[in-house]
C-alpha positions, 0 to 999 in steps of 0.5 A, a space after each residue: 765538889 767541895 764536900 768531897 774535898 772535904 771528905 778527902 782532906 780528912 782535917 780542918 787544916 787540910 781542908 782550909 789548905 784546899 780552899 785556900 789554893 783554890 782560892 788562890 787559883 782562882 784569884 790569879 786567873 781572874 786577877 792576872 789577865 785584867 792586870 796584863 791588859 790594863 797594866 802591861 807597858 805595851 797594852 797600855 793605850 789612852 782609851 784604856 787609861 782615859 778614866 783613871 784618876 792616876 795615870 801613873 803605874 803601880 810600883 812593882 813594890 806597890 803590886 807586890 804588896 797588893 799581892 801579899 795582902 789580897 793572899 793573906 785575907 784570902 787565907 782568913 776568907 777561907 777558914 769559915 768556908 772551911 769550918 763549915 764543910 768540916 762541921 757538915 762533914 761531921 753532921 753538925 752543920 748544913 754545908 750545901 752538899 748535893 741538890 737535897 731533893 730539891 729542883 733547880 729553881 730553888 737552887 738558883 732561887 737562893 743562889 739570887 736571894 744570897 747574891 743579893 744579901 751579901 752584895 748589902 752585907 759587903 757595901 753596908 760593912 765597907 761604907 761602915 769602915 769609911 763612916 765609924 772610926 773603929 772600923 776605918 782603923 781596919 779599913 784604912 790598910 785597903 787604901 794605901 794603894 793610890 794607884 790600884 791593881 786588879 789584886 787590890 780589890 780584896 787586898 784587905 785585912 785579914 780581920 776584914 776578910 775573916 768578918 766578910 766570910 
């Protein structure tokens, strides 16, 4: 599907634009309704709010901000992605386009092995902006929020994003 995406937008630019509103897409559906559960005045119980170490709700502000952040490491999150279905469009890269001959086991296969190399990546790269001062010049934006939402997890910066893709 996303080769094909590729194929349609006929540019890097509208291919990174794609990614990008799918991206966005998705995001508000995974976003949105953990925020509505948790953070909705009237679904909002002592049992759900029990564990947090600040029971106090975001700010609208606050939220606002979480939101325009994770949007803006999203648009650099997306344009590797994009380069990559770009350059494999144009038979320079090894984008995954299509099964390749392959069986399903080895799909699932680096499906686990991929899933387990970046889960390191992610945890090696964000205790490393908590450890090494250079890096936590960059991390540091991720935790102004003291009272996170659901749209703070990827609320990165932007150079955050663009290293993680």
């Amino acid at each position: 599907m996303l080769c094909e995406l590729s194929e349609y937008s006929g540019s890097l630019l509208g291919t990174w634009f794609y990614l990008s509103c799918l991206e966005t897409v998705f995001l508000f559906i995974t976003s949105a309704p953990t925020f509505y559960y948790y953070y909705a005045r009237n679904n909002v119980t002592y049992e759900k709010w029990m564990y947090k170490s600040n029971p106090k709700f975001p700010s609208p502000e606050k939220v606002r901000d979480e939101i325009v952040q994770m949007l803006k490491g999203m648009l650099c999150a997306s344009f590797f992605p994009a380069l990559s279905l770009e350059l494999a469009k144009n038979g320079i890269g090894n984008a995954f386009c299509g099964w390749g001959g392959r069986p399903l086991s080895y799909h699932i296969g680096v499906l686990a092995f991929s899933w387990i190399i970046s889960d390191f990546f992610e945890f090696f790269y964000h205790r490393l902006g908590h450890i090494d001062f250079k890096f936590w010049n960059h991390h540091r934006h991720h935790h102004v929020f003291h009272n996170p939402s659901p749209f703070s997890v990827i609320a990165d910066e932007p150079i955050d994003q663009l290293i993680r893709s």
